[in-house]
Each structure stands twice: as C-alpha cells, then as structure tokens.
C-alpha positions as CSV (number, residue, x, y, z in Angstrom):
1,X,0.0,0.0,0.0
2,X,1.3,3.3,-1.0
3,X,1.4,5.8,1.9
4,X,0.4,9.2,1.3
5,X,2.0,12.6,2.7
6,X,0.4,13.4,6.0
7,X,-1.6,16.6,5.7
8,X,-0.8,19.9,6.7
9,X,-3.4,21.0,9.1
10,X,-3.2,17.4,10.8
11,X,0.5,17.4,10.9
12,X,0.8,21.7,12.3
13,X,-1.8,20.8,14.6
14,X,0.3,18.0,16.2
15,X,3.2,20.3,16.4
16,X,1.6,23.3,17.4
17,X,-0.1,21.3,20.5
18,X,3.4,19.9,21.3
19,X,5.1,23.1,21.2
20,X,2.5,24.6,23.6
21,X,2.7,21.6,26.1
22,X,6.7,22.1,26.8
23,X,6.5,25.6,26.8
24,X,3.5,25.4,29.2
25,X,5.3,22.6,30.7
26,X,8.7,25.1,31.2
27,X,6.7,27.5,32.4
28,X,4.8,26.0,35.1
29,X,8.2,23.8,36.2
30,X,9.9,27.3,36.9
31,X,7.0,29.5,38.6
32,X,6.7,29.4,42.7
33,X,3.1,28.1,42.7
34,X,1.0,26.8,44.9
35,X,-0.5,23.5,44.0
36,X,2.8,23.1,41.6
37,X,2.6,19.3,40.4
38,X,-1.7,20.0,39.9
39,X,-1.5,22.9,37.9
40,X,1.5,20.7,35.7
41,X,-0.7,17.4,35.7
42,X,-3.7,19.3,34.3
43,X,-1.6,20.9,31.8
44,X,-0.3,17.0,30.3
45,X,-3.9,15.8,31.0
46,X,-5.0,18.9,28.7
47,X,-2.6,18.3,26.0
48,X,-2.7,14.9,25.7
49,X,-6.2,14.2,25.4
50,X,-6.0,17.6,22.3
51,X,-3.2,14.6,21.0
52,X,-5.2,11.6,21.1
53,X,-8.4,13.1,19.6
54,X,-6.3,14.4,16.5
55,X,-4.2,11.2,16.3
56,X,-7.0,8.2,16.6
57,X,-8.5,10.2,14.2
58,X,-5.8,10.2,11.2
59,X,-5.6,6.8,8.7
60,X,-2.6,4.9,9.7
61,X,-0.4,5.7,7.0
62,X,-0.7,9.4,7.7
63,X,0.4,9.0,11.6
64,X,3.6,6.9,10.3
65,X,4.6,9.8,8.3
66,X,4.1,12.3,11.5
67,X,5.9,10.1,13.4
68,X,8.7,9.8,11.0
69,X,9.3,13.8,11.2
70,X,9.6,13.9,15.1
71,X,12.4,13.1,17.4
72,X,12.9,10.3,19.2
73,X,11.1,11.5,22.5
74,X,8.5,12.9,20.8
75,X,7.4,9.8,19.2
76,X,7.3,8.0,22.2
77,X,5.0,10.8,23.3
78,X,2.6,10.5,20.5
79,X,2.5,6.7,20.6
80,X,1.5,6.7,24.0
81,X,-1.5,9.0,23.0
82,X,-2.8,6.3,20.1
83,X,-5.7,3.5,21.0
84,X,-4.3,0.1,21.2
85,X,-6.2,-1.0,17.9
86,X,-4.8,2.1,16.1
87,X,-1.4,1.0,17.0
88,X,-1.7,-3.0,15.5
89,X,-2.6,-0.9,12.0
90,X,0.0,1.4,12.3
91,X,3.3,-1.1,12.6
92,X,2.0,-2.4,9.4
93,X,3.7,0.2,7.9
94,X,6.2,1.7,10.3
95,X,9.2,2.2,8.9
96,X,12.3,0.5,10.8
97,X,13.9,3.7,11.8
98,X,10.3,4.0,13.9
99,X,10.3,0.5,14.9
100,X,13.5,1.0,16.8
101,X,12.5,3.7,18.6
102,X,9.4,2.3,20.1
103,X,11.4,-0.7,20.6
104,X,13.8,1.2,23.1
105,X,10.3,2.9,25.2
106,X,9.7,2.2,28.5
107,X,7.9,-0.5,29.5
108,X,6.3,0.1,33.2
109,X,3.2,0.5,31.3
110,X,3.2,-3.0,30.0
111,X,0.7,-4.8,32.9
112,X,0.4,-8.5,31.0
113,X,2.9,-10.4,32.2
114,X,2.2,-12.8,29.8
115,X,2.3,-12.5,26.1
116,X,1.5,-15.2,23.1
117,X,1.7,-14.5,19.6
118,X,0.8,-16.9,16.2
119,X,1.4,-16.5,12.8
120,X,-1.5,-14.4,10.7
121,X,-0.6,-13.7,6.9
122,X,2.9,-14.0,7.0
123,X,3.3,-11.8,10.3
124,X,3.7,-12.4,14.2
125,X,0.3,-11.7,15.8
126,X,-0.2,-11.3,19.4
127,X,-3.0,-13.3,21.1
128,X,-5.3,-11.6,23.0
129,X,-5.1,-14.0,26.8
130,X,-7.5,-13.4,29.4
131,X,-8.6,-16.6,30.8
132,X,-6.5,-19.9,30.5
133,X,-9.1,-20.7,27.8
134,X,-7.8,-17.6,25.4
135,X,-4.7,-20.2,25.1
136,X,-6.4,-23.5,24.9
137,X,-8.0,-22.6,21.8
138,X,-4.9,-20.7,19.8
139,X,-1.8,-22.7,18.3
140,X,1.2,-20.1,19.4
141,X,4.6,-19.7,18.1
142,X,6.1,-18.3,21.5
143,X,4.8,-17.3,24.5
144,X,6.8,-14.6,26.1
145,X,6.6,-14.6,30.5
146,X,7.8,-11.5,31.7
147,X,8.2,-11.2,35.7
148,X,5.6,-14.3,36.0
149,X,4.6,-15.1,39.5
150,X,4.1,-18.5,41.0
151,X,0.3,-19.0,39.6
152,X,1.7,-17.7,35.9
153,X,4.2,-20.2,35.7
154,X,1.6,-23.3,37.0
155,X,-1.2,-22.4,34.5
156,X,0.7,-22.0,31.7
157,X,3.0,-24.2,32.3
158,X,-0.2,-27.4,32.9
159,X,-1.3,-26.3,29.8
160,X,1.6,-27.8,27.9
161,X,3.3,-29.7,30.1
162,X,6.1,-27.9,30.8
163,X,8.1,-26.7,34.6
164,X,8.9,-22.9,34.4
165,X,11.8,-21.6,36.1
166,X,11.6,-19.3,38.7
167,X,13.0,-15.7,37.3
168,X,14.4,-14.9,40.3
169,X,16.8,-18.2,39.9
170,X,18.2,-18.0,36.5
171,X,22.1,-16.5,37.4
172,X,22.0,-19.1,40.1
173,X,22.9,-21.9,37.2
174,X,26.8,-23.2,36.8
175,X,27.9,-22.0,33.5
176,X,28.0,-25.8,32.3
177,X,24.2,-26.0,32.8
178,X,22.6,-23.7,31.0
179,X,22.4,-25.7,27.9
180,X,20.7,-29.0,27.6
181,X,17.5,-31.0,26.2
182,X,15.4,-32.7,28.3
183,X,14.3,-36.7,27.5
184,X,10.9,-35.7,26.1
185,X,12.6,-33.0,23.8
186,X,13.0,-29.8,25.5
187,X,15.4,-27.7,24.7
188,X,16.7,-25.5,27.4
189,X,18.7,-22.3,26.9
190,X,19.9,-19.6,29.7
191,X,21.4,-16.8,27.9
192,X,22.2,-13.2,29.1
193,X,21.1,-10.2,27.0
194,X,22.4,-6.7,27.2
195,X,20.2,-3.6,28.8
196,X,22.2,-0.4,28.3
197,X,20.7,2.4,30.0
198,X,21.8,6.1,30.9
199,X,22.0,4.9,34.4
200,X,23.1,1.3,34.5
201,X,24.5,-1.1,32.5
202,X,23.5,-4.6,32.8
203,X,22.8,-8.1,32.0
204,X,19.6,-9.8,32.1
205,X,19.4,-13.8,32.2
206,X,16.9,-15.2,29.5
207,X,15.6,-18.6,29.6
208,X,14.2,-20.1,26.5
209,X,12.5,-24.0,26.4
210,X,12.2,-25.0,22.5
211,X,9.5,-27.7,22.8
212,X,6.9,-29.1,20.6
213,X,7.4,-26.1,17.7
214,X,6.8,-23.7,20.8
215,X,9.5,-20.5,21.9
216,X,8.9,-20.2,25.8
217,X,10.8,-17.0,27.2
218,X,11.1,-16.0,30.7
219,X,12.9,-13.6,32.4
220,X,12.2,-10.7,34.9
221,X,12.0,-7.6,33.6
222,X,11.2,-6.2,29.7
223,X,14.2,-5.9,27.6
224,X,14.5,-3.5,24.3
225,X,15.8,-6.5,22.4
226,X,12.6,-8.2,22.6
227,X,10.3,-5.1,22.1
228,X,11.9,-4.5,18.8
229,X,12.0,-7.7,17.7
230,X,7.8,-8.2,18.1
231,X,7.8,-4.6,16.5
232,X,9.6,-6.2,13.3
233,X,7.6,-9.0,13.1
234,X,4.4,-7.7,13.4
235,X,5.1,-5.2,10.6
236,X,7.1,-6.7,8.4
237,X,5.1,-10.1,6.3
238,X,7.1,-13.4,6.5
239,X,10.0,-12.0,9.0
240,X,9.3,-15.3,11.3
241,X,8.2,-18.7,10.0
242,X,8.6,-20.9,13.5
243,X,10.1,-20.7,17.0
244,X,13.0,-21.1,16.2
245,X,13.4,-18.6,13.5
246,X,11.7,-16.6,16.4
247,X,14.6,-17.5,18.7
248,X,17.3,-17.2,16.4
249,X,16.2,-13.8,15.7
250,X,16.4,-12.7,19.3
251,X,20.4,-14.0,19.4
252,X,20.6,-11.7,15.8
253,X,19.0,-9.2,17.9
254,X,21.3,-9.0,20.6
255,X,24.5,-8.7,18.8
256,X,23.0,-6.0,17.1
257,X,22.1,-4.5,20.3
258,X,25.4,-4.7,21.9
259,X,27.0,-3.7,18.5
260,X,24.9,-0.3,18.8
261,X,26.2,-0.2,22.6
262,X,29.3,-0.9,21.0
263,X,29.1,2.5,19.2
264,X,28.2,4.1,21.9
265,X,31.4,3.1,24.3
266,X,33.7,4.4,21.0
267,X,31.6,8.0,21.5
268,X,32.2,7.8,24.5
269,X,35.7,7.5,24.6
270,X,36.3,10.0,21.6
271,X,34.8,12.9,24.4
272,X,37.2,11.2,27.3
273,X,40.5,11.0,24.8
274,X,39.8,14.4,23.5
275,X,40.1,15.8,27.1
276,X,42.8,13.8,28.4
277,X,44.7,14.9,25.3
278,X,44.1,18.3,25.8
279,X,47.1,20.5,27.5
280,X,45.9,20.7,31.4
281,X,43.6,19.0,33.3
282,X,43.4,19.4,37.2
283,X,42.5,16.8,39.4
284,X,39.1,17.2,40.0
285,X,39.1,16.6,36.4
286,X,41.1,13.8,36.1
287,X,38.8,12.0,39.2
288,X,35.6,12.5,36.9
289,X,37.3,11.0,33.4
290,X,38.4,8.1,35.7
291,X,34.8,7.3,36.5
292,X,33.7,7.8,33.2
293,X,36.7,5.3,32.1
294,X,35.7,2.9,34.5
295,X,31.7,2.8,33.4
296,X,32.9,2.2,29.8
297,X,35.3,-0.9,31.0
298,X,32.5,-2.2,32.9
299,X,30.4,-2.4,29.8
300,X,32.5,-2.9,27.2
301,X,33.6,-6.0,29.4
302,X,29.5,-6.7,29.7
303,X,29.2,-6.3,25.6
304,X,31.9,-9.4,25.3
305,X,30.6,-11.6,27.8
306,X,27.1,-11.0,26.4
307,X,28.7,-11.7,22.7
308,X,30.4,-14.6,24.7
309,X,26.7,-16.2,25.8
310,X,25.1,-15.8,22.6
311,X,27.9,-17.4,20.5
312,X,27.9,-20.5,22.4
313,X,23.8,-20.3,22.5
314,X,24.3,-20.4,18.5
315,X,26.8,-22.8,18.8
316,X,24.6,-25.3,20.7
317,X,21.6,-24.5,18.2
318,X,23.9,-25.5,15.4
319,X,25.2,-28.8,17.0
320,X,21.8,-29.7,18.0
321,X,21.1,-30.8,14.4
322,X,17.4,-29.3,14.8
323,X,18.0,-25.9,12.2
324,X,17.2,-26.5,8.9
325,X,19.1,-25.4,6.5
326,X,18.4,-22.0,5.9
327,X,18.5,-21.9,9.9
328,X,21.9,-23.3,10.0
329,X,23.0,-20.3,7.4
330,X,21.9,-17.9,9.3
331,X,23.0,-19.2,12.4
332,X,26.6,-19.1,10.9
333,X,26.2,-15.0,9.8
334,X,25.0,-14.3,13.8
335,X,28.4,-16.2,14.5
336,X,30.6,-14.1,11.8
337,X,28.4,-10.7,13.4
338,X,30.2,-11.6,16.6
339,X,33.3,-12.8,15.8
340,X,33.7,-9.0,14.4
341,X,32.8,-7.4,17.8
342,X,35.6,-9.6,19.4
343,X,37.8,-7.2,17.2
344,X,36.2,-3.6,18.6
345,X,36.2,-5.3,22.4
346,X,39.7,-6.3,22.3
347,X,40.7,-3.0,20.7
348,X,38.1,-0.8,23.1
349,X,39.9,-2.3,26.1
350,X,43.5,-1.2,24.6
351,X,41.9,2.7,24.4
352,X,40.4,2.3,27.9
353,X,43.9,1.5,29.1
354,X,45.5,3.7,27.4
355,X,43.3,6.3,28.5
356,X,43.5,4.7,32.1
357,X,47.1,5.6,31.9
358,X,47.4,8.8,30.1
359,X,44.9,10.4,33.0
360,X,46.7,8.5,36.1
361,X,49.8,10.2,34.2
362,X,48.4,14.0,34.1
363,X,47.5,13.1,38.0
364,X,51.2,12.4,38.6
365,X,52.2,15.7,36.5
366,X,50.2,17.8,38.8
367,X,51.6,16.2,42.1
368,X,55.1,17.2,40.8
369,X,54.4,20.2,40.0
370,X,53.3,20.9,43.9
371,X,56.5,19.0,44.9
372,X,58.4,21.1,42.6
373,X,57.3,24.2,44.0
374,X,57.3,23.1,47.8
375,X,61.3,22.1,47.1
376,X,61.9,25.6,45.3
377,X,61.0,27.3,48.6
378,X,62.9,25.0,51.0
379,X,66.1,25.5,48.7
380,X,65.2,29.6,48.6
381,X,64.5,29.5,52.5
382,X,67.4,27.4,53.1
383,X,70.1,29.9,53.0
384,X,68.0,32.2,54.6
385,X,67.6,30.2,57.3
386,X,71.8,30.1,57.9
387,X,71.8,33.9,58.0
388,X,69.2,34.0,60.4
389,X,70.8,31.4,62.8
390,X,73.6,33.8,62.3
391,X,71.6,36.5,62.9
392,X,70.3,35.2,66.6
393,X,73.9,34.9,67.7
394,X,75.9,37.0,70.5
395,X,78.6,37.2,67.9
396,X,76.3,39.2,66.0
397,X,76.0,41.7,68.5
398,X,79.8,42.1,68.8
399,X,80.0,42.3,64.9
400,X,77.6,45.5,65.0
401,X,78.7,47.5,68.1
402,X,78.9,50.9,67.7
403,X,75.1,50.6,65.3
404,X,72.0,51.1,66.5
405,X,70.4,48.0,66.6
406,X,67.5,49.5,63.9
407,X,70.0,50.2,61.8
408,X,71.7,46.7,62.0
409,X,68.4,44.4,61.9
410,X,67.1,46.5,58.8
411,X,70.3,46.1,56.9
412,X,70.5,42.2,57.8
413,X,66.9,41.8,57.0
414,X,67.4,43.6,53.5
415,X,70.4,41.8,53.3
416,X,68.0,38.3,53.9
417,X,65.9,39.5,50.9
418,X,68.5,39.8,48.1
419,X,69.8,36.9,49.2
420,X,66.7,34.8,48.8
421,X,65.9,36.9,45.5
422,X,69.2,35.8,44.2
423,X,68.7,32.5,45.3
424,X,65.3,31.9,43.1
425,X,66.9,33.9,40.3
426,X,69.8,31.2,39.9
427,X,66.9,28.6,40.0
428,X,64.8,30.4,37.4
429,X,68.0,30.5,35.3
430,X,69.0,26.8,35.8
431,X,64.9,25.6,34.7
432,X,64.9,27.9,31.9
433,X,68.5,26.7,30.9
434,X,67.3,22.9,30.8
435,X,64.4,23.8,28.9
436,X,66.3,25.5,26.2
437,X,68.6,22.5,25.9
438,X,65.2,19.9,25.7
C-alpha cells in the first residue's frame, strides 16, 4: 500500500499542541506556585487528550509519516497517545527507523505479564489471553513470561506440560548447565542479554524452552531487544516462520544490540581521549574522566561476555542438528556478526587503558608540580635560614657594636631578601637553561 503525505493542518496541529505543552510545561516547572505538580498534571492531561483526539483520528499511514518527522522523544510521546487497535494498523507500515525507537520505550506500562503470539498472513500476531481458555483454543509460536509469578508459571505451564523456572533463579545456574535437552525433547537455553541504560549497564538472564514447535521465554524484567523484535515482526510479512526462527532472531537481535552499545562506548571514549589529550587538566578533572573510564570498561567488558553467551547459545543450536538449513546459514552469519565485535572489544579495552594511563599520568604531573614548588621554597629559605641562625647569635651583637640595633636588623633583614631573590633567580636560570637544551 502506498502511503500518502500526512496533511498539513493534521501534521501543524500535532506540532503546534506539542510546542505549547513544553512551553506550558517550562513555564509551570519554573514559577513558585501553589498547587505546583496539579497545575502541571492538568496541563499534560489537557494536551494529551487535544493529541489523542487528533491522532485516533488520522488513517494509519498518515500517523507513520508524522511520526517519522519527530524526534525520538516525541514519538514515544505521541505513541502513548494512540488506542491500542490504532497502533496494530500502524506497525503495518512503520518504517524500521520507527520501529527502533518504540522498541527502546519504557515499559512500566506494559501490565500482561504474559504475552503469546501466532502467525497471521505471514506476520507475528499477538494473542489476546484473558482466561486460561484464550490459550487453549490458539496454536502459538512463543509465548513470552515477563516477571511471572508462581500461579503464571503453573497455569501455563499445565497447559503444555512444561516446569517454568523461577525468574528470580536463573544466574543461580553453573555455566555448564545452562544448555541442555530434556528426554521428552525440551530444549533448554539460559542466555544473558544486554540492557544499556543512561543509568546502568546490565545483563539480564533469558531462559528459552524450544519444545513441541513452541518458543517459551522468561525472564524478569522487559528488555528493548525483545520489544523491537515483536515490532519487526508484526510489521514486516514473512520475518518469522517458526520458533526457532523466532529464537534465532532474538540471538541476531542482541548482537545488534550490543554492536549499537558498542558504538556508543567508541563515543564515549572520543569525548574522554579528547580531554585527556588536551594541555591541562586538574584533578578534579582527572577523578571524573576516571569514573567515566571505569563505566565504559565495565560495559565494554558486559558487551563481550554478552557476545560470549550468545555465541555459544548459537553454537549449541547448530550442534543440536534441529535448524534446517536456511536456519543453520543464518546461524553461521550471527556467528561471523560476533566474531567481528571480538575485534572492537579487544581494541576498546586497549583505548580504555591507554586512556586509564594517560589520566593517572596527568594526575602524577600535577603532584610534581606541587613538589616542585614546595622544594623551590625549601632551597630559597634554606640559606635564609643560615643567615638567620647567624643573625640570633651574640657574635652578632659584637660584629655590630657601635650601630643602632635598627639600623643593623634593617640592613640584615634587606640583606635576607637579596639573598633569597638571588637564590630563586639562579633557579629560574637553571629551569629555563634545561628547557632551552630539551
């Protein structure tokens, strides 16, 4: 289907309303109010519902294209404003460069803990569960647990037969064990997969069961990886055939995702080499690109054990002898993906120590500069400190009789200063000296 241009009353509308609500918004956050955080709800609740009347109204195509010409945040914004049903037409023909984006949304919102989906024309279709009967009746492709409590896991898991394991559990495994099939065919696989925030870097433990044509994921908490990989599949025909195409596309998924955090570590770095290459950098400096050196270690070194995980998940897929052939092909690209992050790992952890080094280096630079200085006093006061040893002596009394003793204490105490000006003048001619000769 051809999509059109989005008109331009619908699409001015959507920005004028948007402009209004963060200018509001500024406003309101800065003024001394009374009643602050009422005044700002009723604002949003204003707004929004303006959004969701103009949006629920516009053909599907025509959103897409307003989506498409907003920035990240905003389009989360609008999509939050759209009915669910709207939304199901909508990823028909979201572009990827949208399907990323809603991927990467928040997803405290999300209250169904668990989530099946079929095949319907070509594309992943989520099932509408309610009662244990809603799954009875539909043949799914994967059903997706997501913080499941106790009951979750025992209904579900009478319907086919199958033990769930406890969320909470899953990085309590030996490495060894997290890979095996069960004797009436179940294929069990604990994997970790990457979630890069702003705030923390971490890895979340997966477990998959492969059994009777059936994905089973469960883990604790929502992960972008799989958000963006329903988003795919529901819009694009023919992206999944199976479970296991399902599956494999989730290991594809998350060497992607750790490729693009990846990226994100080498940005990093270019802003913390830039200022550790600059000319001066105090210590109070220094401290803060440490930090930020440290957080990128810690996740580059999370990106290559997550890489680590998923090429031996692969690995086992392929010995299994259950892909078919296509399968096994595309197993083998997800393997050549990460053997080519192994490269940008090894070399990211060669920066982060150099960097490491080169800021522990400036640290030492400044320390002897203060020792520098705190030695070119004692050898300027060192002299001075003779003289006046001299100075305190009876002898010194004998030398000057016959002078008032004004007269004698000014002309020793004048006679202190040349001598320590002299004294820091041969110094100053020694350093310049050395560095005329470097």
């Amino acid at each position: 289907m051809q999509k059109l241009p989005p008109s331009t009353n619908s699409q001015q509308a959507v920005i004028n309303i948007l402009s209004k609500h963060k200018l509001i918004a500024d406003l309101v956050h800065k003024q001394d109010m009374p009643h602050h955080d009422l005044v700002e709800a009723l604002v949003y609740k204003e707004n929004m519902a303006q959004l969701k009347q103009i949006l629920n109204h516009l053909p599907a195509a025509e959103v897409t294209h307003i989506l498409e010409g907003f920035p990240p945040e905003d389009q989360l914004l609008l999509w939050e404003q759209l009915d669910n049903d709207h939304k199901q037409s909508i990823l028909l023909d979201a572009p990827i460069s949208v399907l990323q984006i809603l991927g990467k949304q928040d997803y405290k919102t999300e209250k169904s803990r668990v989530k099946a989906f079929d095949l319907k024309e070509g594309r992943l279709h989520e099932i509408s569960i309610n009662t244990a009967q809603d799954l009875l009746e539909t043949k799914p492709i994967w059903i997706d647990l997501v913080a499941p409590t106790f009951e979750d896991r025992i209904w579900v898991g009478d319907i086919f037969g199958i033990d769930f394991p406890d969320p909470d559990k899953l990085s309590d495994l030996e490495s060894s064990a997290r890979f095996y099939v069960e004797e009436n065919g179940e294929i069990h696989l604990h994997s970790d997969f990457l979630l890069d925030k702003d705030d923390v870097s971490r890895n979340v433990v997966v477990a998959f069961i492969l059994y009777k044509d059936i994905l089973f994921s469960i883990r604790k908490e929502e992960l972008p990886i799989f958000r963006l990989q329903r988003l795919r599949a529901l819009s694009q025909p023919d992206y999944v055939s199976g479970a296991k195409d399902v599956l494999l596309d989730l290991y594809a998924a998350n060497a992607e995702y750790s490729a693009e955090a990846l990226e994100d570590v080498y940005l990093a770095l270019e802003l913390v080499g830039a200022h550790v290459l600059s000319k001066q950098m105090s210590d109070e400096e220094a401290a803060k690109i440490l930090n930020d050196i440290a957080n990128e270690e810690d996740l580059n070194g999370r990106i290559r054990r997550n890489v680590m995980d998923t090429r031996r998940a692969v690995s086992f897929l392929m010995r299994s002898k259950l892909l078919a052939k296509d399968q096994l092909e595309y197993s083998q690209q997800i393997l050549r993906d990460i053997e080519s992050l192994d490269g940008h790992t090894a070399f990211l952890f060669d920066k982060i120590n150099f960097l490491m080094d080169a800021s522990v280096g400036f640290i030492n630079i400044n320390q002897n500069k203060v020792v520098k200085r705190l030695t070119t006093v004692s050898v300027i006061f060192l002299p001075l400190n003779v003289l006046a040893g001299i100075g305190g002596m009876s002898e010194f009394s004998m030398m000057t009789q016959g002078i008032p003793w004004p007269i004698s204490y000014t002309i020793f105490t004048i006679g202190l200063g040349i001598v320590g000006w002299l004294t820091y003048a041969i110094l100053q001619f020694l350093e310049n000296r050395e560095h005329l000769k470097s």
